[in-house]
C-alpha positions as CSV (number, residue, x, y, z in Angstrom):
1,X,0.0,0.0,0.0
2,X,3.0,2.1,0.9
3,X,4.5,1.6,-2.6
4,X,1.5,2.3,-4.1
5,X,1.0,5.6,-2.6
6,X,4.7,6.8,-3.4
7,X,3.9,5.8,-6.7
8,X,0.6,7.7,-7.4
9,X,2.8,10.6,-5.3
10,X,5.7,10.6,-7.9
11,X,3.2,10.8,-10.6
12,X,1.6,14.1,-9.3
13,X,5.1,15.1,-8.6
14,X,6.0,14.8,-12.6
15,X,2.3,15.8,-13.5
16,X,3.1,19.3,-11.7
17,X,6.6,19.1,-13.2
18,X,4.6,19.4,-16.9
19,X,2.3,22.0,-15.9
20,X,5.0,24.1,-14.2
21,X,6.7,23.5,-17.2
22,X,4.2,24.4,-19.9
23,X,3.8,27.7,-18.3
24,X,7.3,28.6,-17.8
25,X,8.0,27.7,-21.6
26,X,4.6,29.9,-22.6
27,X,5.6,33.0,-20.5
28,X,9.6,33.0,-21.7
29,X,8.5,32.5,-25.4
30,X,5.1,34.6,-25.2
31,X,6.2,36.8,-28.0
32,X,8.1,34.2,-30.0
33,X,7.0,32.0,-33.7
34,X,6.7,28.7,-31.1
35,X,3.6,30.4,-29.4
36,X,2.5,32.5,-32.0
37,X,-0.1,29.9,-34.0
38,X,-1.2,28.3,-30.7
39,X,-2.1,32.4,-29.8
40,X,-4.2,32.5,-33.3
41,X,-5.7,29.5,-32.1
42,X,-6.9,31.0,-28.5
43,X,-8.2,34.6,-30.8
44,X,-9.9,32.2,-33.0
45,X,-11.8,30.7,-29.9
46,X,-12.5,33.9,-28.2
47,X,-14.5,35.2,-31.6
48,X,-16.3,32.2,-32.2
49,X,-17.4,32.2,-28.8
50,X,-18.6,35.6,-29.8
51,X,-20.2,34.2,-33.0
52,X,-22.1,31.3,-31.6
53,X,-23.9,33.0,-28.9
54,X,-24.6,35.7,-31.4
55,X,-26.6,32.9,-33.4
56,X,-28.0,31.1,-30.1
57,X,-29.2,34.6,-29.0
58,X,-30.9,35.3,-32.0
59,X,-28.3,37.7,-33.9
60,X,-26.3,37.3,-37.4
61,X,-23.0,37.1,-37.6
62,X,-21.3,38.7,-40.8
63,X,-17.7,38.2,-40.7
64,X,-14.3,37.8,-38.5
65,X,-11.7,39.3,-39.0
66,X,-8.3,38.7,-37.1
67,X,-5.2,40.8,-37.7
68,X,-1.3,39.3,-37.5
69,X,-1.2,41.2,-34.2
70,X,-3.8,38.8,-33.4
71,X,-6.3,41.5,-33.0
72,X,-9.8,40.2,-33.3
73,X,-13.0,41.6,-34.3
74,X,-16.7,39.8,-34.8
75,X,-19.0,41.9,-37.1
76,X,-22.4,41.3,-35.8
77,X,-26.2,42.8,-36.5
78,X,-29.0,41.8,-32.8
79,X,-28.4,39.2,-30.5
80,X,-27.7,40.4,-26.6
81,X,-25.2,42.3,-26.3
82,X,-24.4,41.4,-22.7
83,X,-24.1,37.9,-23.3
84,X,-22.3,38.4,-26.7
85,X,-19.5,40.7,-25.0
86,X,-19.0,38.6,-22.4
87,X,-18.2,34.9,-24.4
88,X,-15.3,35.5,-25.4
89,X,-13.3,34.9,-22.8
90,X,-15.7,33.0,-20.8
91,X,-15.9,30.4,-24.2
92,X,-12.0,30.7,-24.4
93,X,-11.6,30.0,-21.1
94,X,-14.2,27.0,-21.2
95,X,-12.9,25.3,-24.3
96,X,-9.6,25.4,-22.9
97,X,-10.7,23.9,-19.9
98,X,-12.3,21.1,-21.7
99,X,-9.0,20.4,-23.5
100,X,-6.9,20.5,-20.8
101,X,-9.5,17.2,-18.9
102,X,-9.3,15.8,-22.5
103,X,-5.8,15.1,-22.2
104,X,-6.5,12.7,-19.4
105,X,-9.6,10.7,-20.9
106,X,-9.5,9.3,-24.8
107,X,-13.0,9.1,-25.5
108,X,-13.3,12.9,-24.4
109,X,-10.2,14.0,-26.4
110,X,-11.8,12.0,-29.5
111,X,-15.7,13.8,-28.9
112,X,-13.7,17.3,-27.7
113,X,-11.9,17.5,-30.8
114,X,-13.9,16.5,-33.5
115,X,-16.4,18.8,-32.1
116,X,-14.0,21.7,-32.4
117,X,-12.6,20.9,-35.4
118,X,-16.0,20.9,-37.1
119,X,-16.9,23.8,-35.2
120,X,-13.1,26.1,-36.5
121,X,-13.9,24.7,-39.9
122,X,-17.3,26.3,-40.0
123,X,-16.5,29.4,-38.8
124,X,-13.5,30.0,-41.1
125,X,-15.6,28.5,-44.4
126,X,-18.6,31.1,-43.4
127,X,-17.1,34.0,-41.6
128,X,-13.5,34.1,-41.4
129,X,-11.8,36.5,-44.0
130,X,-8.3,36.8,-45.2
131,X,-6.3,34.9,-46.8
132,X,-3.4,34.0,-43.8
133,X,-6.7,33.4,-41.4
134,X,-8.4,31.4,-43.5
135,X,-5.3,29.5,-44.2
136,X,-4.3,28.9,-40.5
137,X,-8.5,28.1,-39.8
138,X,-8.6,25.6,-42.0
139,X,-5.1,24.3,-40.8
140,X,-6.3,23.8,-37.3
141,X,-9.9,22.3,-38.3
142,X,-7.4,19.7,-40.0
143,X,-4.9,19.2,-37.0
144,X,-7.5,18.8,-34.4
145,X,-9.7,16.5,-36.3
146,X,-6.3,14.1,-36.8
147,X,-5.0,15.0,-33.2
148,X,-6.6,12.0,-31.4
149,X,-6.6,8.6,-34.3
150,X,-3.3,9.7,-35.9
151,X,-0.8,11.0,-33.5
152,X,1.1,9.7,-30.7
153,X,-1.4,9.3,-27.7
154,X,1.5,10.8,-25.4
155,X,2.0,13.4,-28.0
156,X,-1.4,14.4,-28.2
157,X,-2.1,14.2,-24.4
158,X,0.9,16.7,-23.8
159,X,-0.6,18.9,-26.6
160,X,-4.4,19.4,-25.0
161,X,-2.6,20.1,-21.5
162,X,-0.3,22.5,-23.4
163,X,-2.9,24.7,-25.5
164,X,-5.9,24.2,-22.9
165,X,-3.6,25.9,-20.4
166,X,-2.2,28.6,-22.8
167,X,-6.1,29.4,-23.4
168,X,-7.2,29.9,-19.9
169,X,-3.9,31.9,-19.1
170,X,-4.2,34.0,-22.6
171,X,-7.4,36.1,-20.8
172,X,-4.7,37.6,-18.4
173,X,-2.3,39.2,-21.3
174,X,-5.7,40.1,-23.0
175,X,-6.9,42.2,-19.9
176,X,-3.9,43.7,-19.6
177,X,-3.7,44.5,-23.6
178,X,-7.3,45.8,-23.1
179,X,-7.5,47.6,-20.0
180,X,-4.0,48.5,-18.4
181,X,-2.3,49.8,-21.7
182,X,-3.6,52.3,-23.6
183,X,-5.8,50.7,-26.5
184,X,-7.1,52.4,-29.4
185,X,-10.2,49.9,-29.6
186,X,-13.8,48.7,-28.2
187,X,-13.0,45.6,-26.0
188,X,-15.4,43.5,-24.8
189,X,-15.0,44.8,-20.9
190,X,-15.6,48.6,-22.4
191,X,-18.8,47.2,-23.9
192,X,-20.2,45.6,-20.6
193,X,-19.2,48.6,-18.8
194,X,-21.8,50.6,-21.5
195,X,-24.5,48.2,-21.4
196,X,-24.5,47.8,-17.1
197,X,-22.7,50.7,-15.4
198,X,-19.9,47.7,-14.4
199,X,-16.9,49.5,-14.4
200,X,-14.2,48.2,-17.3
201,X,-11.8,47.6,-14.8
202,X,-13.6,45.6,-12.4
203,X,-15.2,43.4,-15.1
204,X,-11.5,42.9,-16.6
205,X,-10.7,41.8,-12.8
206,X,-13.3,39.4,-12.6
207,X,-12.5,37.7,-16.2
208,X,-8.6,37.6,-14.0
209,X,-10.1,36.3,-11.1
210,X,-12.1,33.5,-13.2
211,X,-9.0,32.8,-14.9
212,X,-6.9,31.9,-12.1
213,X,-9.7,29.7,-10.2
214,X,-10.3,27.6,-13.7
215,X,-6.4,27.2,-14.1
216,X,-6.4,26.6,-10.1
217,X,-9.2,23.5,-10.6
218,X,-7.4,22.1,-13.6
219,X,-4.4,21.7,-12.0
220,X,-6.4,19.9,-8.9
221,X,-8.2,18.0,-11.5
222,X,-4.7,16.4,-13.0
223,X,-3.8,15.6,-9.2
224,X,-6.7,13.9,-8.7
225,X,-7.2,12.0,-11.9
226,X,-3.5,10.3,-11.7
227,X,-3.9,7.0,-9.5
């Protein structure tokens, strides 16, 4: 039983070894070509979280544009406005959740992905414009829906831990992008702030806040899961 319990102790040891890791490598190469695709992939998230509860909520979506500062913008006629403002993070944050607790279960990875997949590959065909975007849309429909049959299972395991956490920690360089330097345009915390007297700032804090607690859960979650 002893043994046993040493074991399952070493593997939480090397589990926090990974995630410690993972996040050490992300914040040294932030800025770098390693992270750079993985940082389109987190924008792409946060405007089709914009996009679908635009639709669910009754609204149209016409287009999305992302720029190669990975600036992102979805072009929108009704829907709520509250609830449209506020997915993107929340639905970045929540789809990189589920890919992180993919990592550790195969049949989720296989239903997580493919749902994505299908998901990025609709929203690039219909509203995604440029060329580079729609090139690097279609590219990750593509990777994701190979990710779980065709790759190594340890390979692709390290991968949803990897970019799940880099999407639940991207909402912290986004406030700061958004709220602490000076920025030229409408976020999403400016546009709550107009529609409920919420100051910008505090509603950027609570996305942190959120942030921090998701990441804090995932980690307990990896803990828990290795026995």
């Amino acid at each position: 039983m002893a043994k046993k319990n040493k074991q399952i102790v070493n593997k939480q040891i090397n589990e926090l070894l990974i995630i410690a890791g993972i996040i050490l490598f992300s914040i040294l190469f932030w800025d770098s070509v390693f992270i750079y695709p993985i940082k389109f992939f987190v924008v792409i998230l946060h405007e089709t979280s914009h996009a679908i509860v635009t639709i669910i909520t009754g609204g149209t979506v016409k287009s999305i544009y992302i720029t190669s500062y990975l600036g992102g913008i979805t072009k929108s006629n009704g829907g709520n406005s509250l609830l449209i403002a506020s997915a993107g993070y929340l639905g970045s944050l929540i789809i990189g959740a589920l890919l992180f607790i993919s990592a550790y279960n195969s049949k989720v990875r296989i239903i997580t992905t493919k749902v994505l997949s299908v998901i990025i590959l609709l929203i690039t065909v219909g509203y995604l414009k440029g060329n580079i975007s729609v090139f690097f849309g279609l590219l990750i429909s593509i990777f994701f829906f190979f990710l779980p049959n065709y790759f190594n299972k340890i390979f692709a395991s390290f991968f949803l831990k990897f970019i799940g956490l880099i999407s639940c920690l991207y909402v912290l360089t986004d406030i700061k992008n958004d709220l602490i330097t000076t920025s030229i345009r409408e976020t999403d915390a400016q546009v709550i702030e107009f529609i409920t007297g919420i100051p910008s700032l505090a509603v950027g804090f609570l996305w942190l806040v959120i942030s921090l607690l998701i990441v804090y859960f995932l980690i307990r979650y990896s803990l828990r899961i290795i026995r």
